[in-house]
Structure formats: structure tokens, C-alpha cells
N, C-alpha and C positions, 0 to 999 in steps of 0.2 A: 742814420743815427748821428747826430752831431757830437762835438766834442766834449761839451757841457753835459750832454745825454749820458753818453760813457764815461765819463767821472763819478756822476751822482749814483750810475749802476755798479760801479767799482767801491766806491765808498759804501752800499750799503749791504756789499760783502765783506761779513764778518771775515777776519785771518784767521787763519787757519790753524789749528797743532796737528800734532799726527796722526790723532783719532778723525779727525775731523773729512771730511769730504772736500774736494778742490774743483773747483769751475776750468773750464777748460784751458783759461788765460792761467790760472794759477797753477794750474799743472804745468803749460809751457813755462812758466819763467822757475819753477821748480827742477824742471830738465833741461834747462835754458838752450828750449830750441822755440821758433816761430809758433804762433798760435795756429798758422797755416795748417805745418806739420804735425802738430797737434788733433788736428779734426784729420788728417790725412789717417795716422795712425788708428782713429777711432773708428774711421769710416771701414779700411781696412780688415779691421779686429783683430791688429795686432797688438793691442793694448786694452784690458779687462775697463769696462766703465759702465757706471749706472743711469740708467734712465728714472727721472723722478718727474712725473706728466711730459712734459715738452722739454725740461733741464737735462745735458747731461751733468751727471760730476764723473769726480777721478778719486778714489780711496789713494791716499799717500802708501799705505801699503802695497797693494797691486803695482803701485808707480815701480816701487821698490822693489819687489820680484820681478816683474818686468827687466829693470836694470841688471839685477843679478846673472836673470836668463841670457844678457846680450854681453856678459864677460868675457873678453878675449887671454888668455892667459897670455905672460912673454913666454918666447920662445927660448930656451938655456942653449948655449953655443958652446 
């Protein structure tokens, strides 16, 4: 897919709010890690995602539990 290809597919995803569903890039730059890591995670299943035909997305909620799940608290000395 060329660059031009991937602009025009990017632009004719809608942004998102927080009800909304997120594509897999939008979920990385939401957790701003690699898109790589992203499909790593999914592959995985250590991150909740939806299958819609061939699409996945990412609910910004599950992102967000997700996060919560991987909280390290500090340690009090």
C-alpha cells in the first residue's frame, strides 16, 4: 500500500470520542506505543477487540481497563 493509499484510508476514518470504536493505528497512538505492538497485543489476547468482517477495532473503554489492569502502585519506604 503506498503512502497516498494510507492517507486516503486514514482520512476516511472518522475520529473517534469515547463511545466510539478505534482501528488499530488509533488505538496505538492512544496508548502511544507502535502499531506493531499493537497487533502484537491483539494477537496475543491480551487486549479485549472486536472483529467486525475482516476489521478489527478497539473499544476506548476496554483500552481503558486494560490500562487500569497493568497499574503498578509506588512502593512507600
Amino acid at each position: 500500500m503506498t503512502n497516498l493509499e494510507q492517507a486516503r484510508r486514514r482520512s476516511a476514518t472518522p475520529k473517534s470520542s469515547s463511545g466510539d470504536l478505534l482501528t488499530v493505528e488509533q488505538a496505538a497512538d492512544y496508548l502511544n506505543i507502535t502499531d506493531h505492538f499493537a497487533r502484537r497485543l491483539i494477537r496475543e489476547r491480551r487486549i479485549p477487540f472486536l472483529k467486525v468482517g475482516r476489521l478489527v477495532r478497539l473499544r476506548r473503554s476496554d483500552i481503558d481497563d486494560y490500562l487500569v489492569g497493568r497499574f503498578v502502585p509506588a512502593v512507600r519506604r
